[in-house]
C-alpha positions in Angstrom: 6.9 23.7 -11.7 8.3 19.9 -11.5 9.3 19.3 -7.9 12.3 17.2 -7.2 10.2 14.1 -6.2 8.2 14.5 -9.2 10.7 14.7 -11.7 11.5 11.3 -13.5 14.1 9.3 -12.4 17.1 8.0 -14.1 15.9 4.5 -14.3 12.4 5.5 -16.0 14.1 7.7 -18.3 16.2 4.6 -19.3 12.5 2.3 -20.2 12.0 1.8 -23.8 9.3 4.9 -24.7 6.5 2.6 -24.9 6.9 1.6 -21.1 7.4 5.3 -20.2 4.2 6.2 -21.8 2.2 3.7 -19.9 4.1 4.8 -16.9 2.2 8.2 -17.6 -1.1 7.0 -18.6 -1.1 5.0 -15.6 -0.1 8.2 -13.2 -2.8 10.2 -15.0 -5.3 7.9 -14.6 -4.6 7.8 -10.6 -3.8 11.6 -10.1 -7.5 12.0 -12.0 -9.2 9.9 -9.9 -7.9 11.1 -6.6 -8.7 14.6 -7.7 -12.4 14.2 -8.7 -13.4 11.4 -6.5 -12.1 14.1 -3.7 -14.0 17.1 -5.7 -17.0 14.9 -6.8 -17.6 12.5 -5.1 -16.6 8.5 -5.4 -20.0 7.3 -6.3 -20.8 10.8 -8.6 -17.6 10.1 -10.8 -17.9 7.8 -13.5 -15.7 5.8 -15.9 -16.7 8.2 -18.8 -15.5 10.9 -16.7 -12.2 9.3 -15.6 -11.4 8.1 -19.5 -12.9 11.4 -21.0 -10.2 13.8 -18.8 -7.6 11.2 -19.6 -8.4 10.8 -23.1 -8.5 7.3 -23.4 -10.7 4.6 -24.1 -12.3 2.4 -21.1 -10.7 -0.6 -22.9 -7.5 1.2 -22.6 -8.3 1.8 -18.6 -9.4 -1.6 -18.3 -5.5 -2.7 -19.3 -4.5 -0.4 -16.1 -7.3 -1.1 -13.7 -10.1 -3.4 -13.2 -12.6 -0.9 -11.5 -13.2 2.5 -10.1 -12.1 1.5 -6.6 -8.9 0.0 -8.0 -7.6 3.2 -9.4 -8.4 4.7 -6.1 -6.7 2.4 -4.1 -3.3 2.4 -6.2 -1.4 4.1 -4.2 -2.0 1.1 -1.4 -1.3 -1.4 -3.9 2.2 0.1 -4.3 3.0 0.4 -0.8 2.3 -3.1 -0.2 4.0 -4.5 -3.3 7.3 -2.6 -1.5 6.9 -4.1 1.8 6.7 -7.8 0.1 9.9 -6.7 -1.8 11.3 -5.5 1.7 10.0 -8.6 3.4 11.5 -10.5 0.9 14.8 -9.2 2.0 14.7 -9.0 5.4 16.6 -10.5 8.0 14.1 -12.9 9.7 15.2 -13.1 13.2 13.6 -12.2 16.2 9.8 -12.2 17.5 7.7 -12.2 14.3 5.8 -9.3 15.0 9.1 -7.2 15.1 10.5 -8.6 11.7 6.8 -7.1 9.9 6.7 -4.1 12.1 10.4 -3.4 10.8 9.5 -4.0 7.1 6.7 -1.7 7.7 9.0 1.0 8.9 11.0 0.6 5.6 8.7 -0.1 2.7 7.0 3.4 4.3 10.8 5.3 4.4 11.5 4.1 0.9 8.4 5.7 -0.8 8.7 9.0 -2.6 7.3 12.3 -2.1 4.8 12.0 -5.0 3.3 8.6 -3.7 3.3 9.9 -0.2 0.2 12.6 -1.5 -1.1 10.1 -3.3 -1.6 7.6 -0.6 -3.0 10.6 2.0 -5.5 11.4 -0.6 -6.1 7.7 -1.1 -6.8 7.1 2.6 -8.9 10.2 3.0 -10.9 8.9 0.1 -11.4 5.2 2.2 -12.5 7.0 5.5 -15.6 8.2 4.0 -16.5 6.1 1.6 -18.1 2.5 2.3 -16.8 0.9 -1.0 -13.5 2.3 -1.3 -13.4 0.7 2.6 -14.7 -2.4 1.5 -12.3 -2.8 -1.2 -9.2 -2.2 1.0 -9.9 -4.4 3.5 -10.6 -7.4 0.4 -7.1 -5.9 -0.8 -5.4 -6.4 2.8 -6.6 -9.8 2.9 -5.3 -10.8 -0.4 -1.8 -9.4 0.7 -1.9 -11.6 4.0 -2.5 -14.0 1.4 0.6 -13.2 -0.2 2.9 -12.3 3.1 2.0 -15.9 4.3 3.1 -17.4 1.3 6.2 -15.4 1.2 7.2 -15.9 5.2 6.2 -19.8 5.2 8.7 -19.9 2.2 11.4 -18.4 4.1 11.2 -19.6 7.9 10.7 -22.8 9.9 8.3 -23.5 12.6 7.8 -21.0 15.4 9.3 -21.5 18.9 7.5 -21.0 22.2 8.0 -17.5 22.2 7.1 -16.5 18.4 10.4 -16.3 17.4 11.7 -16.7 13.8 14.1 -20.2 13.9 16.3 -21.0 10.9 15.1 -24.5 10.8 12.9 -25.4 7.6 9.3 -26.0 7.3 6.2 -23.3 9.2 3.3 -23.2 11.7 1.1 -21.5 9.3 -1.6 -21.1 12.0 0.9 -18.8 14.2 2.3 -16.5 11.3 -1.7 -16.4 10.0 -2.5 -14.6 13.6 0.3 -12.3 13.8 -0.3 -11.5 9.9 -4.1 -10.4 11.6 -2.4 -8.8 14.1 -0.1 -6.8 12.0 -2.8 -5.6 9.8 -5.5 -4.7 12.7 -2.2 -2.4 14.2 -1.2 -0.8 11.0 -4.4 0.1 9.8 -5.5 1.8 13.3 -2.5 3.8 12.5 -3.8 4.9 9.2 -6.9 5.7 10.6 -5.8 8.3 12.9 -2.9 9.0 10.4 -6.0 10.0 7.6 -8.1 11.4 10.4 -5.4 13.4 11.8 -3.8 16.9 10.9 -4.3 17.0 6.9 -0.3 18.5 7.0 0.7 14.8 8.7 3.9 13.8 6.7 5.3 9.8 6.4 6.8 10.2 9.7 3.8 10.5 12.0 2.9 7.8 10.2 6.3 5.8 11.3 5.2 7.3 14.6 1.2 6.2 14.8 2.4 2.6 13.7 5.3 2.2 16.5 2.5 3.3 19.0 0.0 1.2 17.3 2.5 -2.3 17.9 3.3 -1.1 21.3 -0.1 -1.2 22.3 -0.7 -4.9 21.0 -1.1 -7.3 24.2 
Protein backbone atom coordinates (compact mmCIF):
# COMPACT_ATOMS: atom_id res chain seq x y z
CA UNK A 1 0.00 0.00 0.00
CA UNK A 2 1.26 3.75 -1.20
CA UNK A 3 1.73 5.76 1.87
CA UNK A 4 0.91 9.46 1.78
CA UNK A 5 4.62 10.45 1.59
CA UNK A 6 5.21 8.06 -1.10
CA UNK A 7 2.61 8.89 -3.31
CA UNK A 8 3.59 11.33 -6.23
CA UNK A 9 3.10 14.69 -5.99
CA UNK A 10 1.22 17.11 -8.02
CA UNK A 11 4.20 18.74 -9.45
CA UNK A 12 5.86 15.27 -10.69
CA UNK A 13 2.71 14.16 -12.04
CA UNK A 14 2.73 17.41 -14.15
CA UNK A 15 6.75 16.41 -15.77
CA UNK A 16 6.50 15.46 -19.33
CA UNK A 17 6.43 11.24 -19.04
CA UNK A 18 9.95 10.95 -20.03
CA UNK A 19 11.12 12.94 -16.88
CA UNK A 20 8.73 10.96 -14.66
CA UNK A 21 10.22 7.83 -15.79
CA UNK A 22 13.73 8.78 -14.95
CA UNK A 23 12.34 10.03 -11.73
CA UNK A 24 11.51 6.28 -11.14
CA UNK A 25 14.57 4.64 -12.54
CA UNK A 26 16.49 6.93 -10.45
CA UNK A 27 14.30 5.98 -7.08
CA UNK A 28 14.67 2.30 -8.00
CA UNK A 29 18.08 2.43 -8.45
CA UNK A 30 18.57 4.07 -4.78
CA UNK A 31 15.83 2.06 -2.92
CA UNK A 32 17.92 -1.25 -4.54
CA UNK A 33 21.01 -0.27 -3.38
CA UNK A 34 20.04 0.70 0.14
CA UNK A 35 18.25 -2.65 0.39
CA UNK A 36 21.10 -4.98 -0.67
CA UNK A 37 24.06 -3.13 0.34
CA UNK A 38 22.09 -3.32 3.97
CA UNK A 39 21.25 -7.20 3.18
CA UNK A 40 24.61 -8.01 1.35
CA UNK A 41 26.86 -6.19 2.11
CA UNK A 42 28.49 -2.81 0.33
CA UNK A 43 31.64 -4.43 -0.95
CA UNK A 44 29.50 -8.09 -1.82
CA UNK A 45 27.01 -6.07 -4.10
CA UNK A 46 27.98 -5.46 -7.50
CA UNK A 47 26.96 -3.22 -10.49
CA UNK A 48 25.57 -6.37 -12.30
CA UNK A 49 23.48 -6.94 -9.28
CA UNK A 50 22.25 -3.34 -8.88
CA UNK A 51 21.51 -3.09 -12.99
CA UNK A 52 20.20 -6.80 -13.08
CA UNK A 53 17.26 -6.17 -10.18
CA UNK A 54 16.69 -2.86 -11.89
CA UNK A 55 16.65 -4.06 -15.28
CA UNK A 56 18.86 -1.72 -16.89
CA UNK A 57 21.96 -1.49 -18.52
CA UNK A 58 25.25 -0.11 -16.57
CA UNK A 59 25.43 2.56 -19.31
CA UNK A 60 21.94 3.45 -18.42
CA UNK A 61 23.14 3.62 -14.42
CA UNK A 62 26.09 5.43 -15.42
CA UNK A 63 23.59 8.42 -16.74
CA UNK A 64 22.26 8.36 -12.95
CA UNK A 65 25.28 7.65 -10.95
CA UNK A 66 28.95 7.68 -11.33
CA UNK A 67 29.72 4.70 -8.80
CA UNK A 68 28.47 2.32 -6.22
CA UNK A 69 29.05 4.77 -3.36
CA UNK A 70 27.21 7.45 -5.20
CA UNK A 71 23.93 5.66 -5.32
CA UNK A 72 24.45 5.02 -1.71
CA UNK A 73 25.00 8.33 -0.71
CA UNK A 74 21.95 9.92 -2.66
CA UNK A 75 20.01 10.54 -0.18
CA UNK A 76 22.90 12.98 1.31
CA UNK A 77 23.32 14.56 -1.95
CA UNK A 78 19.67 15.67 -1.84
CA UNK A 79 19.69 16.96 1.57
CA UNK A 80 22.46 19.16 0.88
CA UNK A 81 21.29 20.34 -2.50
CA UNK A 82 18.11 21.67 -0.16
CA UNK A 83 20.09 23.36 2.35
CA UNK A 84 22.06 25.33 -0.63
CA UNK A 85 18.57 26.19 -2.01
CA UNK A 86 17.57 27.26 1.76
CA UNK A 87 20.84 29.03 2.22
CA UNK A 88 20.29 30.68 -0.85
CA UNK A 89 17.19 32.25 0.59
CA UNK A 90 17.91 32.95 3.86
CA UNK A 91 18.06 35.98 5.73
CA UNK A 92 21.81 36.51 6.41
CA UNK A 93 21.99 38.36 9.64
CA UNK A 94 23.37 37.51 12.75
CA UNK A 95 26.56 35.40 13.99
CA UNK A 96 27.41 33.12 10.98
CA UNK A 97 27.19 30.02 12.68
CA UNK A 98 23.48 30.71 13.59
CA UNK A 99 22.44 31.64 9.86
CA UNK A 100 23.92 27.72 8.74
CA UNK A 101 22.67 26.12 11.96
CA UNK A 102 19.14 27.75 10.94
CA UNK A 103 19.26 26.53 7.30
CA UNK A 104 20.14 23.26 8.75
CA UNK A 105 17.04 23.16 10.78
CA UNK A 106 14.99 23.87 7.60
CA UNK A 107 16.54 22.00 4.69
CA UNK A 108 16.09 18.87 7.44
CA UNK A 109 12.02 20.07 8.16
CA UNK A 110 11.42 20.37 4.52
CA UNK A 111 12.31 16.76 3.52
CA UNK A 112 9.71 14.10 3.05
CA UNK A 113 8.93 11.05 4.75
CA UNK A 114 10.22 8.79 1.99
CA UNK A 115 13.78 10.55 1.89
CA UNK A 116 13.84 10.68 5.61
CA UNK A 117 14.28 6.37 5.44
CA UNK A 118 16.32 6.77 2.85
CA UNK A 119 18.86 8.93 4.46
CA UNK A 120 18.68 6.65 7.92
CA UNK A 121 19.49 3.73 5.80
CA UNK A 122 22.02 5.82 3.99
CA UNK A 123 23.86 6.76 7.23
CA UNK A 124 23.63 3.39 8.77
CA UNK A 125 25.28 2.14 5.57
CA UNK A 126 28.40 5.04 6.21
CA UNK A 127 28.93 3.97 9.92
CA UNK A 128 30.17 0.67 9.01
CA UNK A 129 31.57 0.91 5.96
CA UNK A 130 35.14 2.62 5.28
CA UNK A 131 34.31 3.66 1.63
CA UNK A 132 30.90 4.76 1.80
CA UNK A 133 32.71 7.00 4.91
CA UNK A 134 35.35 7.98 2.74
CA UNK A 135 33.10 9.17 0.02
CA UNK A 136 30.95 11.32 2.36
CA UNK A 137 33.41 13.14 3.82
CA UNK A 138 34.97 13.96 -0.15
CA UNK A 139 31.11 14.81 -0.66
CA UNK A 140 31.03 17.27 2.47
CA UNK A 141 34.02 18.90 1.35
CA UNK A 142 32.91 19.57 -2.12
CA UNK A 143 29.64 21.15 -0.63
CA UNK A 144 31.84 23.56 1.68
CA UNK A 145 33.11 24.14 -1.62
CA UNK A 146 29.90 25.17 -2.89
CA UNK A 147 28.40 26.98 0.54
CA UNK A 148 31.53 29.25 0.34
CA UNK A 149 30.88 30.14 -3.04
CA UNK A 150 27.29 30.75 -2.35
CA UNK A 151 27.86 32.85 1.12
CA UNK A 152 30.98 34.98 -0.26
CA UNK A 153 28.41 35.80 -3.10
CA UNK A 154 25.86 37.06 -0.75
CA UNK A 155 27.65 38.88 2.28
CA UNK A 156 30.48 41.32 3.00
CA UNK A 157 33.37 41.01 5.20
CA UNK A 158 32.86 39.71 8.83
CA UNK A 159 32.90 42.03 11.83
CA UNK A 160 34.78 41.40 15.10
CA UNK A 161 32.18 39.28 16.36
CA UNK A 162 31.38 36.95 13.22
CA UNK A 163 28.52 38.67 12.34
CA UNK A 164 26.93 38.76 8.83
CA UNK A 165 27.24 42.81 7.64
CA UNK A 166 25.32 44.00 4.55
CA UNK A 167 28.42 45.67 3.23
CA UNK A 168 29.85 43.91 -0.07
CA UNK A 169 32.86 41.97 -0.59
CA UNK A 170 34.05 38.60 2.19
CA UNK A 171 36.74 37.33 4.57
CA UNK A 172 36.83 33.92 2.96
CA UNK A 173 39.26 32.65 5.61
CA UNK A 174 36.51 33.30 8.45
CA UNK A 175 33.40 31.79 6.60
CA UNK A 176 35.98 28.77 5.42
CA UNK A 177 36.34 28.00 9.46
CA UNK A 178 32.87 28.22 10.46
CA UNK A 179 31.93 26.18 7.15
CA UNK A 180 34.57 23.45 9.13
CA UNK A 181 32.90 24.10 12.11
CA UNK A 182 29.48 23.59 10.84
CA UNK A 183 30.24 20.32 9.24
CA UNK A 184 32.39 18.76 12.28
CA UNK A 185 28.88 19.77 14.55
CA UNK A 186 26.39 18.32 12.15
CA UNK A 187 27.94 15.32 11.34
CA UNK A 188 28.59 14.38 15.24
CA UNK A 189 24.95 14.68 15.24
CA UNK A 190 24.49 12.16 12.58
CA UNK A 191 26.70 9.94 14.20
CA UNK A 192 24.84 9.55 17.28
CA UNK A 193 21.59 10.16 15.18
CA UNK A 194 22.65 6.64 12.94
CA UNK A 195 24.11 5.08 16.04
CA UNK A 196 21.13 5.83 18.11
CA UNK A 197 17.58 4.19 18.50
CA UNK A 198 17.01 2.67 14.86
CA UNK A 199 13.05 4.27 15.50
CA UNK A 200 14.95 8.02 15.71
CA UNK A 201 12.62 10.20 13.53
CA UNK A 202 13.94 13.81 11.73
CA UNK A 203 13.30 15.45 14.94
CA UNK A 204 15.97 13.97 17.19
CA UNK A 205 17.88 14.72 14.51
CA UNK A 206 16.80 18.71 14.81
CA UNK A 207 17.43 17.86 18.41
CA UNK A 208 21.23 16.12 18.23
CA UNK A 209 22.22 19.05 15.88
CA UNK A 210 20.94 22.02 18.30
CA UNK A 211 23.04 20.15 21.02
CA UNK A 212 25.79 19.54 18.72
CA UNK A 213 26.17 23.74 17.99
CA UNK A 214 25.62 24.46 21.55
CA UNK A 215 28.52 22.55 22.43
CA UNK A 216 30.89 24.40 19.91
CA UNK A 217 33.46 26.71 21.99
Amino acid sequence: MTTATEQTEPSERELPLRERKRLRTRRALVETALARYTRDGFEHTTLDDLTDEVEISKRTFFRYFASKEDVALAPEKEFWDAFLGVLAEAELAGPVLDVLHRSLVTALERMDGVWERRFAESRRLVERTPALAAHSLQHCAETADAILELLSARIGPLVADDTLPEAPGTDELRLRIALEIMVAAFRCALHAWSTGPADAGRAELVTLTGRAFAAVP
